[in-house]
TITORNU-680960 format. One record per residue: residue number from 1; residue in one letter; x, y, z of N, C-alpha, C in turn. Coordinates in Angstrom, 1 decimal, padded with zeros to 4 digits. Atoms other than C-alpha are relative to their C-alpha. Layout:
// residues N
<pavo=NUM; vodo=a; n_c1=X; n_c2=Y; n_c3=Z; ca_c1=X; ca_c2=Y; ca_c3=Z; c_c1=X; c_c2=Y; c_c3=Z>
...
This chain:
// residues 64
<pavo=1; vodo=x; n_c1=-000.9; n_c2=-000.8; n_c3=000.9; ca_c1=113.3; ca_c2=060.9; ca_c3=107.5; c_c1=-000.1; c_c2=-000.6; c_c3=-001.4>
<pavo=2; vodo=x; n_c1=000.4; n_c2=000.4; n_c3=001.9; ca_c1=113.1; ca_c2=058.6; ca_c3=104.4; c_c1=-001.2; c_c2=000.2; c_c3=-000.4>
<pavo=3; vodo=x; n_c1=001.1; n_c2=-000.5; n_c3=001.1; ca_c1=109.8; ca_c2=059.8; ca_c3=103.7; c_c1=-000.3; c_c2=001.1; c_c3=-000.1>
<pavo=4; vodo=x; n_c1=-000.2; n_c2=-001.0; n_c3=000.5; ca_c1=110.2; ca_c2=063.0; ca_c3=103.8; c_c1=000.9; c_c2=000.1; c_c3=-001.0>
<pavo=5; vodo=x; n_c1=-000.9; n_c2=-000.1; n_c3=001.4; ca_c1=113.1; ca_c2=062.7; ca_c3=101.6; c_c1=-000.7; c_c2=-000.4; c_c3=-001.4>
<pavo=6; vodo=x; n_c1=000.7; n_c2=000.7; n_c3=000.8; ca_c1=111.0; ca_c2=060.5; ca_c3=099.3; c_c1=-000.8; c_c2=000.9; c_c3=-000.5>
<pavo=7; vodo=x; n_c1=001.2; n_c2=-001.3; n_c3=000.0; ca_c1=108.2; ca_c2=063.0; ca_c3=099.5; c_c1=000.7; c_c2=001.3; c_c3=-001.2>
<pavo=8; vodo=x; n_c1=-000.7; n_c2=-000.9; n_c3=000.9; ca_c1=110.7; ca_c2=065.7; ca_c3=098.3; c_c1=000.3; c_c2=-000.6; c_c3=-001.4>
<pavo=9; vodo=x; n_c1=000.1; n_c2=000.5; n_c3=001.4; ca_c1=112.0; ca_c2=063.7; ca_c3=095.5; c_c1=-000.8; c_c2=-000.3; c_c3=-001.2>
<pavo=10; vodo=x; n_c1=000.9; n_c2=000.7; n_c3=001.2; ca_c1=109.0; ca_c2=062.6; ca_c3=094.2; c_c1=-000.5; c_c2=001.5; c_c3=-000.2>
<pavo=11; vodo=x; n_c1=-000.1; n_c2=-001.0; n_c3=000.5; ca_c1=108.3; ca_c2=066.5; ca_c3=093.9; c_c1=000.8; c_c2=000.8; c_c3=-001.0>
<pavo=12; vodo=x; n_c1=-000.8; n_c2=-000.3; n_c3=001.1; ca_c1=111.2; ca_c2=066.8; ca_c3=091.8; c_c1=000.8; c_c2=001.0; c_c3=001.1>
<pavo=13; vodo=x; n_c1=-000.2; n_c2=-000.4; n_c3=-000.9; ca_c1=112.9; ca_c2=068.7; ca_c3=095.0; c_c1=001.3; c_c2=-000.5; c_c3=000.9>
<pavo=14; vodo=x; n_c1=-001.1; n_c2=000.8; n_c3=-000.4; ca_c1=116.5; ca_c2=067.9; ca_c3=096.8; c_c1=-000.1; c_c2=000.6; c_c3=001.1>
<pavo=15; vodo=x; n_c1=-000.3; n_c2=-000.1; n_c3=-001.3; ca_c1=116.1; ca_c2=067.4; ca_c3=100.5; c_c1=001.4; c_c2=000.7; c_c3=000.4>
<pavo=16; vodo=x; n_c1=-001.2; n_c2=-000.3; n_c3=-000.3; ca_c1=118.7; ca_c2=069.7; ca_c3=102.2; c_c1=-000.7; c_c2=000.4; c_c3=002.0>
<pavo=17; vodo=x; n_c1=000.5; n_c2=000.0; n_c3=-001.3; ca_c1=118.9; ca_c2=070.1; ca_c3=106.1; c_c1=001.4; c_c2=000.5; c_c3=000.7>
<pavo=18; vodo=x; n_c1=-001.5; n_c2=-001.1; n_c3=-000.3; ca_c1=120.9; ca_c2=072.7; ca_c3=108.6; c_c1=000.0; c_c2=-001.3; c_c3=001.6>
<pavo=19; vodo=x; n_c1=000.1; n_c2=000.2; n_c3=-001.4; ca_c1=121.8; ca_c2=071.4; ca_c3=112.4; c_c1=001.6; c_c2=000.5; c_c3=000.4>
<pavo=20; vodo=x; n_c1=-001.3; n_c2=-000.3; n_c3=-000.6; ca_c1=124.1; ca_c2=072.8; ca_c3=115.0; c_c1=001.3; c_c2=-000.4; c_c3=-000.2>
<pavo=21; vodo=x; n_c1=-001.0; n_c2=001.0; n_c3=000.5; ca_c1=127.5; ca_c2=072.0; ca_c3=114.4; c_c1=000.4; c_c2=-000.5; c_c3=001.7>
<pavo=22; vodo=x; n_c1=000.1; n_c2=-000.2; n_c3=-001.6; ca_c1=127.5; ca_c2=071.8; ca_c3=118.6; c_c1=-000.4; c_c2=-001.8; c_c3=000.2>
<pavo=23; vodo=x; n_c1=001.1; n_c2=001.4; n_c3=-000.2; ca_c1=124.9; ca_c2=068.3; ca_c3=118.0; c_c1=000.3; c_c2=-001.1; c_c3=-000.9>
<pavo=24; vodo=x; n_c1=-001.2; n_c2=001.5; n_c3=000.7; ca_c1=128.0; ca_c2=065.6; ca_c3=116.7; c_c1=-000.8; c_c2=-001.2; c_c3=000.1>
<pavo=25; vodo=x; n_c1=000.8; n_c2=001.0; n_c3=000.3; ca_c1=125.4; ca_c2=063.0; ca_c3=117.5; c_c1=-001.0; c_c2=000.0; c_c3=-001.3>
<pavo=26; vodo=x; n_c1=001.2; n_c2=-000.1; n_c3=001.2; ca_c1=122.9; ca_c2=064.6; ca_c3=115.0; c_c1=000.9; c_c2=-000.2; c_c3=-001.4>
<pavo=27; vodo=x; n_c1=-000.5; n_c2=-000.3; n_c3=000.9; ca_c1=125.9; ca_c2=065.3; ca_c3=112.6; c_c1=000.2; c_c2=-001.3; c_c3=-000.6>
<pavo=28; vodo=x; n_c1=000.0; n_c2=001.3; n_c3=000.4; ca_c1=126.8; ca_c2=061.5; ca_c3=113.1; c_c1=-001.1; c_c2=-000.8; c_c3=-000.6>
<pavo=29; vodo=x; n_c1=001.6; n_c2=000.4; n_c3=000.2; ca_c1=123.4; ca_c2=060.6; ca_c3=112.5; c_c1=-000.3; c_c2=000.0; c_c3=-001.9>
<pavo=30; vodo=x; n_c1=000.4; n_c2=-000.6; n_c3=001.5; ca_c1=123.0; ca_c2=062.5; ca_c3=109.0; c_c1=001.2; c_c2=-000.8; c_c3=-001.0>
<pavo=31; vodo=x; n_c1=-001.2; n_c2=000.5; n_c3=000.5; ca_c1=126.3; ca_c2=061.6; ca_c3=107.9; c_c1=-000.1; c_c2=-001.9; c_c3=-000.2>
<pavo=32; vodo=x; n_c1=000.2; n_c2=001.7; n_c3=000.5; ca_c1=125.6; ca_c2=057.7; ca_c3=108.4; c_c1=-001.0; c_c2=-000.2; c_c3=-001.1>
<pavo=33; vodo=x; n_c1=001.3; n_c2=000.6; n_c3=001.2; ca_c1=122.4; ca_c2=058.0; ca_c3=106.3; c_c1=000.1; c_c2=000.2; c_c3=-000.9>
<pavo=34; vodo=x; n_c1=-000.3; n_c2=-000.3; n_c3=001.8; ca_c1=124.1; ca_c2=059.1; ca_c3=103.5; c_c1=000.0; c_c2=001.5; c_c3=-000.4>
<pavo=35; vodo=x; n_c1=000.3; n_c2=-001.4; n_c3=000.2; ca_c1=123.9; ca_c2=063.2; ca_c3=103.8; c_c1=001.1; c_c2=000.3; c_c3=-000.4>
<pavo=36; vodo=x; n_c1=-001.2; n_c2=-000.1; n_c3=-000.1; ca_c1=126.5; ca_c2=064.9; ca_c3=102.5; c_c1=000.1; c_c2=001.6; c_c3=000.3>
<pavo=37; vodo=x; n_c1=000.0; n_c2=-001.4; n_c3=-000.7; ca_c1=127.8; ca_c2=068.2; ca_c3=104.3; c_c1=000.4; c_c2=000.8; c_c3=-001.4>
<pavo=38; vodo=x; n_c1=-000.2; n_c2=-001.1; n_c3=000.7; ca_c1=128.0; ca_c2=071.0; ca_c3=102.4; c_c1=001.2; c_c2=001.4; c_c3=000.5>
<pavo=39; vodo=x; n_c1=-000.3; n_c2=-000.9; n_c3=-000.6; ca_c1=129.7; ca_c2=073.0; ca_c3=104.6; c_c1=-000.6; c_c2=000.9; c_c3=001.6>
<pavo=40; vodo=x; n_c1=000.4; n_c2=-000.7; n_c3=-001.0; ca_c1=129.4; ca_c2=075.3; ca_c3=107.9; c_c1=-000.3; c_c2=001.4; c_c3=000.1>
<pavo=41; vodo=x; n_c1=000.1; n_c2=-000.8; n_c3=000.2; ca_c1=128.2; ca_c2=078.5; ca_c3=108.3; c_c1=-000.4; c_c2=000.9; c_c3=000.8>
<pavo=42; vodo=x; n_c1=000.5; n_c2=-000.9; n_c3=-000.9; ca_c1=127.0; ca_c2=081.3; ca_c3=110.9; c_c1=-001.2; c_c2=000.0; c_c3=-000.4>
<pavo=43; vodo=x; n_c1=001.2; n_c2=-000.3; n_c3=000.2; ca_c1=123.3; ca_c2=081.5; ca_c3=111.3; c_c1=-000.5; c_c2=001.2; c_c3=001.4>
<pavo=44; vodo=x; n_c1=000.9; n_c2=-000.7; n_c3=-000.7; ca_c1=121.1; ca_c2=084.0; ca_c3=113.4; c_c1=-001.1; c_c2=-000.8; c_c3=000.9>
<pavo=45; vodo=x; n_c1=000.8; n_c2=000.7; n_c3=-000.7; ca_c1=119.3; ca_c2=082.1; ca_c3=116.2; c_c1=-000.4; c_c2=000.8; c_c3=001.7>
<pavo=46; vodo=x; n_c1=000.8; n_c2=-001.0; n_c3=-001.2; ca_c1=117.3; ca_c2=084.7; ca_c3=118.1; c_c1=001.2; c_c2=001.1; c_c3=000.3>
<pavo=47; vodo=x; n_c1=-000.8; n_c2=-000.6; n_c3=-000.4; ca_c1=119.6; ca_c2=087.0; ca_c3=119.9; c_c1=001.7; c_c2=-000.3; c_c3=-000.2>
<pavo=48; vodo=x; n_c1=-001.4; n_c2=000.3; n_c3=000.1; ca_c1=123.1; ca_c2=084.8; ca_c3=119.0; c_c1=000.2; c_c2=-000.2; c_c3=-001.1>
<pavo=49; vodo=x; n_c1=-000.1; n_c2=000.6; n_c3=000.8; ca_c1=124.9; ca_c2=083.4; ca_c3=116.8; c_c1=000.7; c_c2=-001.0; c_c3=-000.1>
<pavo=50; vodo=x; n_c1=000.0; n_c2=001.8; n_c3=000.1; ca_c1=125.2; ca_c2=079.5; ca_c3=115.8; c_c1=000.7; c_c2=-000.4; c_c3=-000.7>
<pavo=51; vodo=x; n_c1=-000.4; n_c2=000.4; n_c3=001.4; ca_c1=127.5; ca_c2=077.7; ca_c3=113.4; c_c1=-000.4; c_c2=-001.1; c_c3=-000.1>
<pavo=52; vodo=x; n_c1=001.1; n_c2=001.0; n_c3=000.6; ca_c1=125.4; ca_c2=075.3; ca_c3=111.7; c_c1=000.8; c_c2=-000.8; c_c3=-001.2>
<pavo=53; vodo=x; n_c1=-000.3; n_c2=001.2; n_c3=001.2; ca_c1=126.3; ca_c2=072.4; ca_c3=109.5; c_c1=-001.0; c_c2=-000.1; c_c3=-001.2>
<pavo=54; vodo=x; n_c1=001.1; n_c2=000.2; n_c3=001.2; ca_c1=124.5; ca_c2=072.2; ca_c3=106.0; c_c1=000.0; c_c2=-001.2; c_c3=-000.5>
<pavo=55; vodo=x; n_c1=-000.1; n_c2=001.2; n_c3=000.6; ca_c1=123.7; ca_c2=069.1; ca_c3=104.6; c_c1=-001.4; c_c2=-000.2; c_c3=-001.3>
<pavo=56; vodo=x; n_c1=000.6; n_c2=000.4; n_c3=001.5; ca_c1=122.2; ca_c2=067.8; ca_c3=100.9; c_c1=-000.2; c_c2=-001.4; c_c3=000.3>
<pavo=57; vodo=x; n_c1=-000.1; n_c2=000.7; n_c3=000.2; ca_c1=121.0; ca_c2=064.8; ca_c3=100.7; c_c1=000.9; c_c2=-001.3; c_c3=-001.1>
<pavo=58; vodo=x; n_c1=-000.7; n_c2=000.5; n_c3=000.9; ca_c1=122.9; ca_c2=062.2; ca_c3=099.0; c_c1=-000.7; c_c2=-001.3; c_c3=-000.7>
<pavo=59; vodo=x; n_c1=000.7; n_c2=001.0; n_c3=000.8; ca_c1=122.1; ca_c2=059.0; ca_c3=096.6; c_c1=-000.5; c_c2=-000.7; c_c3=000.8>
<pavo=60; vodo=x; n_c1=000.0; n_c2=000.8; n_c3=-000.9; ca_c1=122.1; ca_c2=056.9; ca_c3=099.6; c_c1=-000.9; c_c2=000.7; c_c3=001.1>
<pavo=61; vodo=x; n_c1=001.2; n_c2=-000.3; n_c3=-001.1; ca_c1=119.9; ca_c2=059.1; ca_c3=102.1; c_c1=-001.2; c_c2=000.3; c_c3=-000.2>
<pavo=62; vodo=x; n_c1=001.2; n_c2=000.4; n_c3=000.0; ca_c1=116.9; ca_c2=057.5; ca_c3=102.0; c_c1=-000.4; c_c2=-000.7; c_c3=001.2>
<pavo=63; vodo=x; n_c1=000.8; n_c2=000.6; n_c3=-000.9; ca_c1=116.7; ca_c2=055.6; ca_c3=105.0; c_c1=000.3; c_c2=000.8; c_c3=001.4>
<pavo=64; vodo=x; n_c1=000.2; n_c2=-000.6; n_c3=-001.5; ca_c1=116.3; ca_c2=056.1; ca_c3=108.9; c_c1=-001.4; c_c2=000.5; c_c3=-000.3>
């Protein structure tokens, strides 16, 4: 993950990233590295529909 974020940045680019809100491990995950949520939202995932967590990277999510 920090080098894609890195990757982004150095294109002048701000890493942003959706996941389930269902996947509290992933959420906890993002959230330790420094992500900051933006908000939840309904997405379209095939036939259903999902509420998804948005997240921005923050000054501090660079590592993992």
């Amino acid at each position: 993950m920090a080098r894609a974020v890195a990757h982004a940045r150095a294109h002048e680019l701000h890493p942003v990233l959706d996941v389930a809100a269902t996947d509290t491990a992933a959420v906890a995950l993002y959230e330790r590295l420094g992500w900051r949520s933006l908000g939840t939202v309904p997405q379209r995932w095939g036939d259903q529909e999902v509420a998804v967590r948005c997240f921005a990277a923050g000054g501090d999510a660079t590592l993992g």
